[in-house]
N, C-alpha and C positions, 0 to 999 in steps of 0.2 A: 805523873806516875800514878797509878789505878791503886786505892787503900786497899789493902788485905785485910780483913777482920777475922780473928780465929774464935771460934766459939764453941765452949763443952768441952774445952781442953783436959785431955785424960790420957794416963798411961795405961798400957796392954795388961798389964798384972789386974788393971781390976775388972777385966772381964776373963782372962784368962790368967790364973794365977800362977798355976803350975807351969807356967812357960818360964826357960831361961833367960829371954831377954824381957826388958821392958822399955817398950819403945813410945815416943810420945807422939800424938793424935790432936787432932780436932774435931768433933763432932759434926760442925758445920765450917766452910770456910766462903767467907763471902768476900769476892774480889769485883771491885764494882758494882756492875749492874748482875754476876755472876755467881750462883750461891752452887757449892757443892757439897752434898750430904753425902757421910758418910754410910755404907750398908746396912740398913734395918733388919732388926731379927726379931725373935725371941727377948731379947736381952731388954730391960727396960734401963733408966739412965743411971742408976743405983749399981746394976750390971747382977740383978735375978733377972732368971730365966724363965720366962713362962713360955704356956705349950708346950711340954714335953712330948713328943709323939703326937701332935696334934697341929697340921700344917696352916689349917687356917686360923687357929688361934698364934700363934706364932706372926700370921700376915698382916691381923689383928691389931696387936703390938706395932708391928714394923709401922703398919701405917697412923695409927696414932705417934708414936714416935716423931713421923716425918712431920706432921701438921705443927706439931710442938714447936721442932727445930726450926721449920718454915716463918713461922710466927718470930721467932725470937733471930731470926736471920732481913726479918723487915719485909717480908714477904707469906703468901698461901698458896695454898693449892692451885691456885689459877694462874701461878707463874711455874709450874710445873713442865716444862717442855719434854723431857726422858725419863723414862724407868725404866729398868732393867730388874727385870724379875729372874733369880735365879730360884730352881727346883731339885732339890735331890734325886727325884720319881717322878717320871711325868704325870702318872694318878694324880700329882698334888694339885695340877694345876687348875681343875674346875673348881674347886675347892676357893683355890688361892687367887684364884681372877675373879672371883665372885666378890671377896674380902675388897679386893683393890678397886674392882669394879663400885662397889656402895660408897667407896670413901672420896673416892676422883669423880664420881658421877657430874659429866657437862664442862670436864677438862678438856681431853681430848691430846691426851700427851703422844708423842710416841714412844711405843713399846718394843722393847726384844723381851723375849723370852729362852733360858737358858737351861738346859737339865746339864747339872755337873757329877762330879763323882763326890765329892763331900763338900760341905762346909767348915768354919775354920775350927767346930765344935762338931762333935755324933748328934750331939742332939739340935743341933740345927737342922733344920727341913726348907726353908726357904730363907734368902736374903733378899732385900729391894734396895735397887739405888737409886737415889733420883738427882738432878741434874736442872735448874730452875735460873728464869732470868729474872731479875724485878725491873 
C-alpha cells in the first residue's frame, strides 16, 4: 500500500473566513513517489494576501510558496513535471510567465494555461498548480 503524507494541513476559514463552511485541506499531499500541491496565489501560509491588483506579484508568492512546499514534501523544483497556470485576463499572462518563467528556469515542465472567470477570492488574479514526481 503506497504512504500518503498530508502536509500544511488547514481549514478553509483561514483563508477564507467569511465562508459558511469549513472544510479541511492539505497543502501538500505526497503519495509515494507522487507530490500534489495545492493552488498557489497571493495568499502566503499565515493566509495574507499579497498583490492586490498586481498579477505578477501575486505569481511571485505563488511560486515561492511552491519551492517551500516542494522542499518540505522531500522534493524541488526539478521534479516539477505540470503546472497549470490559471489567469483571470489574459493581459496577465506576460507578466505571470515571466514570474514562472525566472523561478522554473532549466525545469522544463509541462504547461497549460487557463483564462477563467474568477478565482475563489476578487482579488485573486492568478492561481498555479503543480503536480511533481520525486
Amino acid at each position: 500500500m503506497t504512504e500518503i503524507t498530508r502536509l500544511r494541513k488547514y481549514e478553509t476559514r483561514t483563508f477564507y473566513p467569511e465562508a459558511k463552511f469549513n472544510a479541511q485541506y492539505a497543502m501538500v499531499v505526497r503519495a509515494g513517489d507522487l507530490i500534489f500541491l495545492r493552488g498557489q496565489t497571493g495568499f502566503d501560509f499565515d493566509g495574507v494576501f499579497h498583490g492586490v491588483g498586481d498579477a505578477a506579484a501575486q505569481a511571485e508568492n505563488a511560486c515561492k510558496c511552491v519551492k517551500i512546499l516542494l522542499e518540505e514534501a522531500g522534493a524541488s523544483v526539478n521534479n516539477i513535471c505540470k503546472i497549470t497556470t490559471y489567469l483571470t485576463d489574459p493581459r496577465y499572462r506576460e507578466e505571470v510567465y515571466a514570474v514562472i518563467a525566472k523561478h522554473f528556469k532549466g525545469v522544463y515542465p509541462c504547461g497549460t494555461g487557463v483564462v477563467v472567470q474568477a478565482l475563489a477570492t476578487p482579488e485573486m488574479l492568478v492561481e498555479i498548480d503543480v503536480f511533481a514526481v520525486a
